[in-house]
C-alpha positions in Angstrom: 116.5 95.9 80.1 119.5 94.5 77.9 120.3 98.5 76.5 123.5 100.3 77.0 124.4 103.5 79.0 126.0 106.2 77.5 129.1 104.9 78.5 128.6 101.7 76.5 130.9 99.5 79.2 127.2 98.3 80.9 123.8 97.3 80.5 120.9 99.0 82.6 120.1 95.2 83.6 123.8 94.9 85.0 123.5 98.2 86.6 120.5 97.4 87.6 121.7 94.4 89.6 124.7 96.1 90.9 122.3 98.6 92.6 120.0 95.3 94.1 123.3 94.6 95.3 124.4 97.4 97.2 124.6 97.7 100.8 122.0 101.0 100.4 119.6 98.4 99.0 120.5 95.8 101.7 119.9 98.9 104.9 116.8 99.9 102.8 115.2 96.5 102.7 116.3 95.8 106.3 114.3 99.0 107.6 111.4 98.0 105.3 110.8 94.8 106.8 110.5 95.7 110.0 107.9 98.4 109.0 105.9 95.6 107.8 106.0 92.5 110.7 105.3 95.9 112.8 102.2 96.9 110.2 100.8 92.9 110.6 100.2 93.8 114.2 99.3 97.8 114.3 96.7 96.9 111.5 95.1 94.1 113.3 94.7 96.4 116.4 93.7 99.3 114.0 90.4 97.0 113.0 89.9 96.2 116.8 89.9 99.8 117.6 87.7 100.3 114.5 84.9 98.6 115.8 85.2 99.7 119.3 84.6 103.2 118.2 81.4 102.6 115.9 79.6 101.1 118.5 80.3 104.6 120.6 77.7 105.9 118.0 74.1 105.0 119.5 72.3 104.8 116.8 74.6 102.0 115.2 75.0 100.6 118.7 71.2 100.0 119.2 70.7 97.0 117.3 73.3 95.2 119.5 71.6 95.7 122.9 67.8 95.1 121.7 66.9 92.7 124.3 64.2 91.0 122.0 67.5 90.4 119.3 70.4 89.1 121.9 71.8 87.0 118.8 73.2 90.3 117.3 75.0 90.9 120.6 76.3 87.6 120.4 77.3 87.9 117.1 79.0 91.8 118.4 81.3 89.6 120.9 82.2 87.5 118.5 83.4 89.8 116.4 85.1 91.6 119.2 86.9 87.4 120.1 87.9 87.0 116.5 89.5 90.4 116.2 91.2 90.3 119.5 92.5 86.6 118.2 94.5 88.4 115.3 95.3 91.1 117.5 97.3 88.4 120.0 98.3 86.6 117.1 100.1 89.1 115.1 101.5 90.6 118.7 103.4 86.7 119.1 104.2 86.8 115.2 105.8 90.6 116.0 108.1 89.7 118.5 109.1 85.8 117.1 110.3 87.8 113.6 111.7 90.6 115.3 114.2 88.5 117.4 114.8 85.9 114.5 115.2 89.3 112.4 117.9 90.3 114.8 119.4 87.2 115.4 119.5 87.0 111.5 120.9 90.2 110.3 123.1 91.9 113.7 124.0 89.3 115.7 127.6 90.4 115.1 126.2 94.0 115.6 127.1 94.4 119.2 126.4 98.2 119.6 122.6 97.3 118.1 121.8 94.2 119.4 123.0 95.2 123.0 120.5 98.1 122.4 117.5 95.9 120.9 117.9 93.9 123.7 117.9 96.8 126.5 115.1 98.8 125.2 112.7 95.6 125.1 113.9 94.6 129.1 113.0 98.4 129.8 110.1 99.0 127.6 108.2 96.0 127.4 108.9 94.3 130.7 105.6 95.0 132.6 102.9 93.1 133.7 100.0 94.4 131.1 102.5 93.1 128.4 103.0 89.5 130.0 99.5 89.1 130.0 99.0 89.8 126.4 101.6 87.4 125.5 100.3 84.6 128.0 96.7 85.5 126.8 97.4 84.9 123.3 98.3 81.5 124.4 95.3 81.0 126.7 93.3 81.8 123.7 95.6 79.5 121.5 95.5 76.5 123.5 92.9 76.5 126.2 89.8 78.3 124.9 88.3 81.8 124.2 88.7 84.0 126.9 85.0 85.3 127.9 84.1 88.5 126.4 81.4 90.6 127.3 80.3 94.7 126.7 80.0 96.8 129.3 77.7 100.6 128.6 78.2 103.7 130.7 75.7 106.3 130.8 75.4 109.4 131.9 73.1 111.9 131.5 74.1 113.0 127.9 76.0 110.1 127.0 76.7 106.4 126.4 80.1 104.4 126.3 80.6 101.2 125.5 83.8 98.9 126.4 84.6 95.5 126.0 85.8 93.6 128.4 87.2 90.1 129.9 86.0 89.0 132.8 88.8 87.9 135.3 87.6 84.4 137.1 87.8 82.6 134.2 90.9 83.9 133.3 92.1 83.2 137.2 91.2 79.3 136.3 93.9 78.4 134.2 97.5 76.9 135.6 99.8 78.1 133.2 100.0 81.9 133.5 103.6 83.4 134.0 104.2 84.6 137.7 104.1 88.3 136.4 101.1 87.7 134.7 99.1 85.6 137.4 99.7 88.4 139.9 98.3 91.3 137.8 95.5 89.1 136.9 94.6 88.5 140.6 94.4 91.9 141.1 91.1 92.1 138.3 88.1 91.6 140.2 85.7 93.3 137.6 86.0 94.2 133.8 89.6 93.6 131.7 89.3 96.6 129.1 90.8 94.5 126.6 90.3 97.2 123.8 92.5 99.5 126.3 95.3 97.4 127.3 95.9 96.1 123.5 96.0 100.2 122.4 98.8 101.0 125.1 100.8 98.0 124.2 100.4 98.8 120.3 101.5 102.6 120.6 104.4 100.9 122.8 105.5 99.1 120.2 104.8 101.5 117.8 107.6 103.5 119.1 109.5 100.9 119.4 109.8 99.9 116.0 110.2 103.5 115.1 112.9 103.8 116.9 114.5 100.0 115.1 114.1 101.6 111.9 115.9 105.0 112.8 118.5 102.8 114.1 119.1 100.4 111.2 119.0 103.4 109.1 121.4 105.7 111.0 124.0 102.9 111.2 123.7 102.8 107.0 123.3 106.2 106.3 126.5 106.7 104.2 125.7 103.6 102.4 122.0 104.4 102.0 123.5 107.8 100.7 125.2 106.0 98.0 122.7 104.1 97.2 120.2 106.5 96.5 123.0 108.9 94.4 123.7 105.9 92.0 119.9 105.2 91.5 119.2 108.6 90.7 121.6 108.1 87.6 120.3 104.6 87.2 116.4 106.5 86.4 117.9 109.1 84.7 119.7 107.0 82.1 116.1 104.9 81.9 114.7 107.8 81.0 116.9 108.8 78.3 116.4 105.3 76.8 113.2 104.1 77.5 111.0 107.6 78.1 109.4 109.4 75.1 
């Protein structure tokens, strides 16, 4: 890493770490790392959703609802508790690194961080989302929420959703006001697999629209970046590439 460039005056390890540097590299690692705390949580729901589709497929499902085995449907709901626990989980850890993330690199961004702050008033600030948060909680603190299947038929087919059942939920004191008041309108079956796929494609977008952001606000220094690195490999190559 110690040879010259052409030019002689310095080494691909100096211009190396001129380029690490860089505010390009600095934008570039900002947008990256908010791709991944927003991968933590949109992979965690991906494996929920995973295993709510298989069991759509009755011959798979079967084995689960043999009333002579009810252990394997036990076993199917806890599955269904200990994904939905890193589901919450990695919802909390989401929106803790994304405001320490803000706070950390654009709190003297005022044209962003105004923004951030807007879009998650108007974009999470419904009563679905609350419960998710306060749930997370519930299931931290208090105890697992109680989970249960639910199959639809019809003539020609079979659906299967899992569910929380409300009274339960209803008995603990220390739901926010938003979220008490949606949950006293459940009377039947929570569609937990549901509510945690609308919040995640929220989000989704959300975070999209973070790293567009971060990026546009860099772009000439991301531009920069990206010109000087593509001399950087080309002088590796000449050196180092047979």
């Amino acid at each position: 890493m110690d040879a010259q460039t052409d030019e002689g005056s310095r080494s691909l390890r100096e211009w190396q770490d001129e380029l690490s540097a860089s505010p390009g590299w600095r934008a570039l690692g900002l947008m990256s790392y908010v791709r991944r705390v927003g991968y933590v949580f949109q992979a965690n729901v991906a494996q929920l959703n995973t295993l709510a589709a298989q069991v759509q497929d009755a011959a798979l499902s079967a084995q689960f609802f043999d009333i002579d085995t009810p252990e394997a449907h036990d076993d199917l709901l806890g599955e269904v508790e200990r994904l939905l626990h890193n589901v919450l989980t990695a919802l909390s850890t989401r929106i803790d690194q994304q405001r320490a993330f803000m706070r950390r690199n654009f709190r003297e961004n005022a044209p962003l961080s105004t923004e951030y702050a807007t879009r998650v008033t108007a974009e999470f600030g419904f009563a679905e989302g609350d419960f998710l948060r306060d749930l997370r909680n519930y299931l931290t603190h208090h105890r697992l929420p109680v989970t249960q299947s639910q199959q639809t038929f019809t003539q020609e087919t079979m659906a299967v959703s899992f569910g929380l059942l409300p009274d339960p939920l209803k008995e603990w004191d220390r739901w926010k006001p938003t979220s008490r008041t949606w949950l006293s309108a459940q009377y039947d079956h929570i569609d937990i697999v549901d509510l945690v796929d609308g919040y995640a494609r929220i989000a989704g977008l959300f975070d999209k629209w973070l790293h567009d952001a971060i990026g546009a606000q860099h772009a000439d220094e991301i531009r920069q970046y990206e010109y000087e690195a593509e001399a950087f490999n080309r002088e590796w190559d000449k050196i180092f590439v047979i």
